[in-house]
Legacy VTK file of the C-alpha trace (Angstrom):
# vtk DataFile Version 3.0
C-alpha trace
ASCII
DATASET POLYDATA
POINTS 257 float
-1.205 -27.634 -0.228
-2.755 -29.355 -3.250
-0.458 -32.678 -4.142
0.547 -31.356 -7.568
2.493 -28.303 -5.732
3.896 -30.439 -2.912
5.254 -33.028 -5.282
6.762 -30.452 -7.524
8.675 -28.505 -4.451
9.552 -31.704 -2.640
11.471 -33.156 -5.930
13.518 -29.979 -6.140
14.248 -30.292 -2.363
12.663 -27.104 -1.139
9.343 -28.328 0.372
6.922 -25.456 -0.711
3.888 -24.511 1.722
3.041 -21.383 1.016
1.592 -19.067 4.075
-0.101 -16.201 5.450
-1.761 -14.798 8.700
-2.321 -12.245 10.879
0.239 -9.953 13.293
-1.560 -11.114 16.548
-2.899 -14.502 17.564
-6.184 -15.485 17.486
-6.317 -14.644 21.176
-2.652 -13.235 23.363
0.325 -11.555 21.780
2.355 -13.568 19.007
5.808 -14.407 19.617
8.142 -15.148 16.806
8.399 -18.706 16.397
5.084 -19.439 17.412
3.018 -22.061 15.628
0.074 -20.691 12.774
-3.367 -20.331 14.063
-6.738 -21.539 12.721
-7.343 -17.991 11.379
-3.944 -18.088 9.608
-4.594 -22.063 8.252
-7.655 -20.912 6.599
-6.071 -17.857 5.335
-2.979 -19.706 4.270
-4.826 -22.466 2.466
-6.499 -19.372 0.230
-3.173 -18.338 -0.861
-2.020 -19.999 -4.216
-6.177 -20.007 -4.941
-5.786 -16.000 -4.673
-2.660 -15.614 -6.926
-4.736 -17.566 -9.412
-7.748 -15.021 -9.486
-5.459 -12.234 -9.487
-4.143 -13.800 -13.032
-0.764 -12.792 -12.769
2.211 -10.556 -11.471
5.247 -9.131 -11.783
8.139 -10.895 -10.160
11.821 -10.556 -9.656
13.777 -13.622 -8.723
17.281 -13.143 -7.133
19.042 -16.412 -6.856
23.078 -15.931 -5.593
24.386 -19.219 -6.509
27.953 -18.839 -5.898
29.993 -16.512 -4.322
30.854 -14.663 -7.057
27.833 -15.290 -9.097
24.064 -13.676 -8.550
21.227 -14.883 -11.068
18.425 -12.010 -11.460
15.202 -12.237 -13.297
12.998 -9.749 -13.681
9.889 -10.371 -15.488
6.230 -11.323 -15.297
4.121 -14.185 -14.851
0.720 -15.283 -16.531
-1.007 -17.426 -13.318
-3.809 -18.591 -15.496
-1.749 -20.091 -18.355
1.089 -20.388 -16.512
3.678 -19.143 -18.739
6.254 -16.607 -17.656
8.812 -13.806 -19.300
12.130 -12.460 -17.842
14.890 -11.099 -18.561
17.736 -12.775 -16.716
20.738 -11.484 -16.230
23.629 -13.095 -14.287
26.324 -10.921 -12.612
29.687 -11.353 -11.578
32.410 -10.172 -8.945
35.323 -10.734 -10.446
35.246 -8.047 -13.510
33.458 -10.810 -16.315
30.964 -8.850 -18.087
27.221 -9.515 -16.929
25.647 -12.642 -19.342
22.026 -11.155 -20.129
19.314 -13.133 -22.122
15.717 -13.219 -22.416
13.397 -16.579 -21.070
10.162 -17.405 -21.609
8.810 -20.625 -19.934
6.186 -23.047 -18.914
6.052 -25.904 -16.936
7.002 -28.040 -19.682
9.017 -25.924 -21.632
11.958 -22.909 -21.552
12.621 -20.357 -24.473
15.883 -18.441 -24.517
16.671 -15.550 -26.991
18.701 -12.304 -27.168
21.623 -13.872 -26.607
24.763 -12.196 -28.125
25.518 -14.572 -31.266
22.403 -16.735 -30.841
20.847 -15.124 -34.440
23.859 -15.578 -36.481
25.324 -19.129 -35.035
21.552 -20.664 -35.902
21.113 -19.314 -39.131
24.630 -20.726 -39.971
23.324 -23.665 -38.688
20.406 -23.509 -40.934
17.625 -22.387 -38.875
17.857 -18.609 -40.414
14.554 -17.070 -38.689
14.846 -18.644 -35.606
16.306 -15.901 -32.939
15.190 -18.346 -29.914
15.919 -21.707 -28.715
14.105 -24.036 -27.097
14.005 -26.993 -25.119
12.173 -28.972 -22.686
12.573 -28.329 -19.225
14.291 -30.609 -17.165
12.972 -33.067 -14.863
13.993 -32.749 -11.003
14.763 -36.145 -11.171
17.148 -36.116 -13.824
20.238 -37.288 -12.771
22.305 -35.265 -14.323
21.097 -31.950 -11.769
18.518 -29.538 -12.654
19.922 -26.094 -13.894
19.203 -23.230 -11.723
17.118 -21.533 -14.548
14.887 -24.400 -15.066
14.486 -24.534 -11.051
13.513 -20.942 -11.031
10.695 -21.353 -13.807
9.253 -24.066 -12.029
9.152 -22.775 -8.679
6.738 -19.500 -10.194
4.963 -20.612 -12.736
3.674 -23.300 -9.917
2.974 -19.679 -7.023
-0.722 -20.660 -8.047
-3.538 -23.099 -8.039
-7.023 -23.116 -9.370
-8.753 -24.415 -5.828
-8.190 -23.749 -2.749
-6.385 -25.716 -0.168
-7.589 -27.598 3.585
-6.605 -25.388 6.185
-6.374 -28.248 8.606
-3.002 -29.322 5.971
-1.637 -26.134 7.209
-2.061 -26.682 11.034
-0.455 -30.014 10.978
2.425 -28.734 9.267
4.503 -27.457 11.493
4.502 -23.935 10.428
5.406 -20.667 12.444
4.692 -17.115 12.610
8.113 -14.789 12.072
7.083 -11.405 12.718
6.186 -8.382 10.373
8.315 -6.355 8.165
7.990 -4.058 4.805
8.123 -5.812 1.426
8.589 -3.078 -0.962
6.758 -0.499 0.670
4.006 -3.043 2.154
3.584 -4.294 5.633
3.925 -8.395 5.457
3.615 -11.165 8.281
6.396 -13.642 7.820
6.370 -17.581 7.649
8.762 -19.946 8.402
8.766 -24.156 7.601
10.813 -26.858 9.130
12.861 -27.139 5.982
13.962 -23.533 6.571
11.799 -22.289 3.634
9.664 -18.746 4.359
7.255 -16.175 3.093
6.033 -13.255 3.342
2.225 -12.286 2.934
0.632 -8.881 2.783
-1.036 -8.365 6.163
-3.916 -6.381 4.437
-5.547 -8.589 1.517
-3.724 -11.265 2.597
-1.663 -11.815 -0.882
1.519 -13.698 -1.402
4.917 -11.126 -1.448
7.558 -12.974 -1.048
8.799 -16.787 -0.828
12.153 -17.835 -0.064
13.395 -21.436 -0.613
16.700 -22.826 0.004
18.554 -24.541 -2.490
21.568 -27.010 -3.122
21.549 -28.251 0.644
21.175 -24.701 2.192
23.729 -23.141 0.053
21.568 -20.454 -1.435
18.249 -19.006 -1.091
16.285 -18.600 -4.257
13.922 -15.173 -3.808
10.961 -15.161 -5.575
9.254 -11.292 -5.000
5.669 -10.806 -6.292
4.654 -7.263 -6.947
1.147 -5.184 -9.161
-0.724 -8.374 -9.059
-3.126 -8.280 -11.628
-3.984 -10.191 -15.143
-0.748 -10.929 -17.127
-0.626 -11.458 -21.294
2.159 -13.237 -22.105
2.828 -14.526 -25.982
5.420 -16.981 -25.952
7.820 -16.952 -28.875
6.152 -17.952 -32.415
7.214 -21.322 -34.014
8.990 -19.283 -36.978
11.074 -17.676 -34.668
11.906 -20.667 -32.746
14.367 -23.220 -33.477
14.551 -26.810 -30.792
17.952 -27.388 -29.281
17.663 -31.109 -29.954
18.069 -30.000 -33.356
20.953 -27.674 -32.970
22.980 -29.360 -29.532
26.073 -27.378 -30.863
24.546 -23.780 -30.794
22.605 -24.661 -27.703
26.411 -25.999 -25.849
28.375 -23.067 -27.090
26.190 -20.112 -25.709
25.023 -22.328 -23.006
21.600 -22.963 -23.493
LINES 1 258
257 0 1 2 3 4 5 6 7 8 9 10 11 12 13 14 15 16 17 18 19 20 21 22 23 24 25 26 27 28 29 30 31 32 33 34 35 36 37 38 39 40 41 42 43 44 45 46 47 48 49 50 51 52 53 54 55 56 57 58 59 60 61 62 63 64 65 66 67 68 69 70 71 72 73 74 75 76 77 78 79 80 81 82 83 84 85 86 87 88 89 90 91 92 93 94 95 96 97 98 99 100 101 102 103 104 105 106 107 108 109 110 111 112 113 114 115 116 117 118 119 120 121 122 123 124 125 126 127 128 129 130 131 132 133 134 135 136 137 138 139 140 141 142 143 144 145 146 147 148 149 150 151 152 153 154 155 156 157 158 159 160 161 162 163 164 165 166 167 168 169 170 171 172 173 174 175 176 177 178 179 180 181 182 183 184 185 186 187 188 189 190 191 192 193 194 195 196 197 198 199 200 201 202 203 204 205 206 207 208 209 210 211 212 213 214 215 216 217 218 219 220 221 222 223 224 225 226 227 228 229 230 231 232 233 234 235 236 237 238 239 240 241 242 243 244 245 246 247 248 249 250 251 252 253 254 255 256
Protein backbone atom coordinates (compact mmCIF):
# COMPACT_ATOMS: atom_id res chain seq x y z
CA UNK A 1 0.00 0.00 0.00
CA UNK A 2 1.36 3.38 -1.09
CA UNK A 3 3.54 4.95 2.07
CA UNK A 4 1.22 7.95 2.48
CA UNK A 5 -1.77 5.39 3.49
CA UNK A 6 0.43 3.11 5.59
CA UNK A 7 1.87 5.97 7.57
CA UNK A 8 -1.49 7.50 8.13
CA UNK A 9 -3.16 4.01 9.50
CA UNK A 10 -0.05 2.96 11.37
CA UNK A 11 -0.05 6.44 13.50
CA UNK A 12 -3.65 5.84 14.48
CA UNK A 13 -2.71 2.22 15.43
CA UNK A 14 -4.90 0.34 13.01
CA UNK A 15 -2.41 -0.74 10.28
CA UNK A 16 -4.59 -0.28 7.07
CA UNK A 17 -3.98 -2.78 3.99
CA UNK A 18 -6.78 -2.79 2.21
CA UNK A 19 -7.78 -6.26 0.27
CA UNK A 20 -9.60 -8.21 -2.15
CA UNK A 21 -9.64 -11.65 -4.02
CA UNK A 22 -11.33 -14.34 -5.23
CA UNK A 23 -13.67 -17.30 -3.38
CA UNK A 24 -11.30 -20.14 -4.61
CA UNK A 25 -7.53 -20.30 -4.82
CA UNK A 26 -5.64 -19.89 -7.66
CA UNK A 27 -5.53 -23.67 -7.88
CA UNK A 28 -7.44 -26.24 -4.72
CA UNK A 29 -10.26 -25.18 -2.46
CA UNK A 30 -9.65 -22.08 -0.03
CA UNK A 31 -9.78 -22.58 3.53
CA UNK A 32 -10.45 -19.75 5.86
CA UNK A 33 -7.33 -18.53 7.16
CA UNK A 34 -5.42 -19.24 4.27
CA UNK A 35 -2.78 -16.84 3.01
CA UNK A 36 -3.81 -14.29 -0.32
CA UNK A 37 -2.80 -15.53 -3.66
CA UNK A 38 -0.98 -13.84 -6.56
CA UNK A 39 -4.38 -13.34 -8.26
CA UNK A 40 -5.73 -11.70 -5.07
CA UNK A 41 -2.17 -9.44 -4.55
CA UNK A 42 -2.69 -8.00 -7.88
CA UNK A 43 -6.29 -7.53 -7.35
CA UNK A 44 -5.76 -6.16 -3.89
CA UNK A 45 -3.06 -3.71 -4.89
CA UNK A 46 -5.93 -2.20 -7.51
CA UNK A 47 -8.15 -1.49 -4.70
CA UNK A 48 -7.73 2.13 -3.24
CA UNK A 49 -6.63 2.96 -7.23
CA UNK A 50 -10.40 1.76 -8.06
CA UNK A 51 -12.22 3.76 -5.29
CA UNK A 52 -10.36 6.70 -6.78
CA UNK A 53 -11.82 6.27 -10.42
CA UNK A 54 -15.09 5.55 -9.08
CA UNK A 55 -14.86 9.32 -7.51
CA UNK A 56 -16.75 8.73 -4.58
CA UNK A 57 -19.42 6.86 -2.37
CA UNK A 58 -21.73 6.74 0.08
CA UNK A 59 -20.60 5.48 3.44
CA UNK A 60 -21.91 4.80 6.87
CA UNK A 61 -19.45 4.55 9.69
CA UNK A 62 -20.59 2.78 12.95
CA UNK A 63 -18.04 3.22 15.63
CA UNK A 64 -19.41 1.76 19.38
CA UNK A 65 -16.98 3.37 21.58
CA UNK A 66 -18.27 2.58 24.89
CA UNK A 67 -20.67 0.45 26.19
CA UNK A 68 -23.27 2.65 26.34
CA UNK A 69 -22.25 4.87 23.57
CA UNK A 70 -22.48 4.08 19.51
CA UNK A 71 -21.08 6.89 17.07
CA UNK A 72 -22.98 6.69 13.52
CA UNK A 73 -22.22 8.63 10.44
CA UNK A 74 -23.94 8.49 7.57
CA UNK A 75 -22.84 10.48 4.72
CA UNK A 76 -20.81 10.63 1.53
CA UNK A 77 -17.42 10.93 0.40
CA UNK A 78 -15.76 12.92 -2.58
CA UNK A 79 -12.52 10.35 -3.44
CA UNK A 80 -11.09 12.82 -5.85
CA UNK A 81 -10.99 15.88 -3.56
CA UNK A 82 -11.15 14.08 -0.69
CA UNK A 83 -13.60 15.87 1.31
CA UNK A 84 -16.47 14.15 3.05
CA UNK A 85 -20.22 15.02 4.57
CA UNK A 86 -22.13 13.19 7.39
CA UNK A 87 -24.39 13.49 9.58
CA UNK A 88 -23.28 12.00 12.87
CA UNK A 89 -25.27 11.13 15.36
CA UNK A 90 -24.20 9.53 18.68
CA UNK A 91 -26.64 7.32 20.67
CA UNK A 92 -27.03 6.31 24.04
CA UNK A 93 -28.33 3.39 26.39
CA UNK A 94 -29.04 4.89 29.27
CA UNK A 95 -32.21 7.25 28.26
CA UNK A 96 -29.76 10.67 27.27
CA UNK A 97 -31.23 12.02 24.23
CA UNK A 98 -29.21 11.16 20.91
CA UNK A 99 -26.40 14.28 20.26
CA UNK A 100 -26.86 14.81 16.32
CA UNK A 101 -24.67 17.29 14.25
CA UNK A 102 -23.57 17.70 10.84
CA UNK A 103 -19.45 17.25 9.70
CA UNK A 104 -17.83 18.06 6.84
CA UNK A 105 -14.06 17.22 6.60
CA UNK A 106 -10.79 16.87 4.87
CA UNK A 107 -7.65 15.62 5.69
CA UNK A 108 -6.59 18.76 7.12
CA UNK A 109 -9.61 20.10 8.32
CA UNK A 110 -13.27 19.23 10.22
CA UNK A 111 -16.51 21.46 9.95
CA UNK A 112 -19.27 20.96 12.48
CA UNK A 113 -22.76 22.66 12.26
CA UNK A 114 -26.41 22.02 13.21
CA UNK A 115 -25.72 21.75 16.49
CA UNK A 116 -28.57 22.74 18.91
CA UNK A 117 -27.33 26.32 20.21
CA UNK A 118 -24.28 26.51 17.91
CA UNK A 119 -26.13 29.68 15.79
CA UNK A 120 -27.10 31.68 18.71
CA UNK A 121 -23.92 31.05 21.24
CA UNK A 122 -21.56 32.37 18.07
CA UNK A 123 -23.42 35.21 17.11
CA UNK A 124 -23.37 36.24 20.85
CA UNK A 125 -19.96 35.72 20.55
CA UNK A 126 -19.74 37.96 17.63
CA UNK A 127 -19.46 35.78 14.72
CA UNK A 128 -23.38 36.39 13.74
CA UNK A 129 -23.41 34.45 10.21
CA UNK A 130 -21.33 31.81 11.09
CA UNK A 131 -23.69 28.54 11.76
CA UNK A 132 -20.40 26.20 11.57
CA UNK A 133 -17.23 25.79 13.32
CA UNK A 134 -14.16 24.82 12.37
CA UNK A 135 -10.94 23.59 13.25
CA UNK A 136 -7.99 21.74 12.20
CA UNK A 137 -7.91 18.21 12.53
CA UNK A 138 -5.84 16.69 14.94
CA UNK A 139 -2.64 15.06 14.52
CA UNK A 140 -2.35 11.20 15.56
CA UNK A 141 0.51 12.13 17.31
CA UNK A 142 -0.85 14.63 19.46
CA UNK A 143 -0.46 13.78 22.81
CA UNK A 144 -3.31 14.76 24.10
CA UNK A 145 -5.42 11.54 22.06
CA UNK A 146 -7.08 11.92 18.84
CA UNK A 147 -10.97 12.28 19.08
CA UNK A 148 -12.90 9.53 17.63
CA UNK A 149 -14.49 11.95 15.01
CA UNK A 150 -11.28 13.18 13.73
CA UNK A 151 -10.11 9.32 13.56
CA UNK A 152 -13.13 8.50 11.55
CA UNK A 153 -12.54 11.38 8.87
CA UNK A 154 -9.19 10.32 8.39
CA UNK A 155 -9.58 6.77 8.05
CA UNK A 156 -12.22 7.56 4.70
CA UNK A 157 -11.24 10.34 3.23
CA UNK A 158 -7.72 8.26 2.93
CA UNK A 159 -10.19 4.63 1.30
CA UNK A 160 -8.40 5.97 -1.97
CA UNK A 161 -5.29 6.61 -3.92
CA UNK A 162 -4.52 8.01 -7.29
CA UNK A 163 -1.98 4.93 -8.40
CA UNK A 164 -2.06 1.76 -7.93
CA UNK A 165 -0.19 -0.35 -5.51
CA UNK A 166 2.78 -3.52 -5.93
CA UNK A 167 1.04 -6.59 -5.55
CA UNK A 168 4.17 -8.29 -4.37
CA UNK A 169 3.53 -5.58 -0.94
CA UNK A 170 0.46 -7.57 -0.55
CA UNK A 171 1.98 -11.14 -0.63
CA UNK A 172 4.56 -10.36 1.90
CA UNK A 173 2.11 -9.09 4.19
CA UNK A 174 0.81 -11.61 5.88
CA UNK A 175 -2.69 -11.39 4.77
CA UNK A 176 -5.52 -14.14 4.73
CA UNK A 177 -8.55 -15.11 2.99
CA UNK A 178 -11.86 -15.23 5.53
CA UNK A 179 -14.53 -16.61 3.55
CA UNK A 180 -17.60 -15.00 1.69
CA UNK A 181 -20.63 -13.39 3.01
CA UNK A 182 -23.43 -10.65 1.87
CA UNK A 183 -22.62 -6.96 2.38
CA UNK A 184 -25.84 -5.29 1.90
CA UNK A 185 -27.30 -7.42 -0.55
CA UNK A 186 -23.77 -8.19 -2.35
CA UNK A 187 -21.68 -11.27 -2.22
CA UNK A 188 -18.03 -10.15 -0.67
CA UNK A 189 -14.73 -12.25 -0.01
CA UNK A 190 -13.39 -11.31 3.36
CA UNK A 191 -9.77 -10.23 4.52
CA UNK A 192 -8.14 -10.48 7.54
CA UNK A 193 -4.43 -8.72 8.78
CA UNK A 194 -2.20 -9.64 11.61
CA UNK A 195 -3.28 -6.58 13.51
CA UNK A 196 -6.82 -8.02 13.50
CA UNK A 197 -7.99 -5.39 10.94
CA UNK A 198 -10.45 -6.86 7.87
CA UNK A 199 -12.39 -6.15 4.75
CA UNK A 200 -14.66 -7.03 2.71
CA UNK A 201 -14.50 -6.75 -1.22
CA UNK A 202 -17.20 -7.34 -3.77
CA UNK A 203 -16.40 -10.70 -5.37
CA UNK A 204 -17.76 -9.39 -8.79
CA UNK A 205 -15.89 -5.99 -9.80
CA UNK A 206 -13.72 -6.47 -7.21
CA UNK A 207 -14.64 -3.03 -5.23
CA UNK A 208 -13.98 -2.18 -1.65
CA UNK A 209 -17.40 -2.84 0.81
CA UNK A 210 -16.40 -2.88 3.90
CA UNK A 211 -13.20 -2.24 6.24
CA UNK A 212 -13.07 -2.84 9.78
CA UNK A 213 -10.24 -1.51 12.02
CA UNK A 214 -9.81 -1.89 15.62
CA UNK A 215 -9.36 0.88 17.79
CA UNK A 216 -8.14 1.98 21.38
CA UNK A 217 -6.12 -1.40 21.90
CA UNK A 218 -8.93 -3.72 20.54
CA UNK A 219 -11.64 -2.08 22.41
CA UNK A 220 -13.81 -1.19 19.48
CA UNK A 221 -14.07 -1.76 15.90
CA UNK A 222 -14.58 1.28 13.77
CA UNK A 223 -16.93 0.12 10.50
CA UNK A 224 -16.45 1.93 7.61
CA UNK A 225 -19.38 0.52 4.84
CA UNK A 226 -19.04 1.77 1.22
CA UNK A 227 -22.16 1.62 -0.84
CA UNK A 228 -23.53 3.40 -4.90
CA UNK A 229 -19.99 4.09 -5.72
CA UNK A 230 -19.94 6.64 -8.14
CA UNK A 231 -18.73 10.53 -8.53
CA UNK A 232 -19.48 12.53 -5.31
CA UNK A 233 -19.99 16.70 -5.21
CA UNK A 234 -19.38 17.82 -2.06
CA UNK A 235 -19.28 21.87 -1.20
CA UNK A 236 -17.79 22.33 2.02
CA UNK A 237 -19.22 25.09 4.17
CA UNK A 238 -18.60 28.82 2.73
CA UNK A 239 -16.18 31.12 4.69
CA UNK A 240 -19.28 33.47 5.64
CA UNK A 241 -20.87 30.79 7.24
CA UNK A 242 -17.91 29.59 9.02
CA UNK A 243 -16.46 30.82 12.10
CA UNK A 244 -12.58 29.04 13.47
CA UNK A 245 -12.73 27.60 16.95
CA UNK A 246 -9.35 29.13 17.77
CA UNK A 247 -11.28 32.17 17.67
CA UNK A 248 -14.22 31.16 19.74
CA UNK A 249 -12.48 28.15 22.32
CA UNK A 250 -15.56 28.89 24.61
CA UNK A 251 -18.41 28.04 22.08
CA UNK A 252 -16.29 25.29 20.63
CA UNK A 253 -15.78 23.69 24.73
CA UNK A 254 -19.37 24.15 25.67
CA UNK A 255 -21.12 22.19 22.75
CA UNK A 256 -18.10 20.11 22.42
CA UNK A 257 -16.59 20.84 19.33
Amino acid sequence: MRSRTRTLLVALGVTAALTAGCSTADSGIRKVGDRITPTEATVLADLLHKDSAEGGADFVVTAPYSPGAVLTLTGAVDFRRSVGRAQAVTTFSNGRPDDTRTVFFSPQDLWVGDVHGLAEALARDGARKATYLRRPLASPDDPAGTPLMDVVARIVVDLSAPTRDHASDFLAGGYSWQGQRSIDGRLASLFRLRDGSSVAVAASGGLLLQYVAPLAGGHFDVTVTLTDHGPRTIDLPANAETAAVADHRAVAEALGV
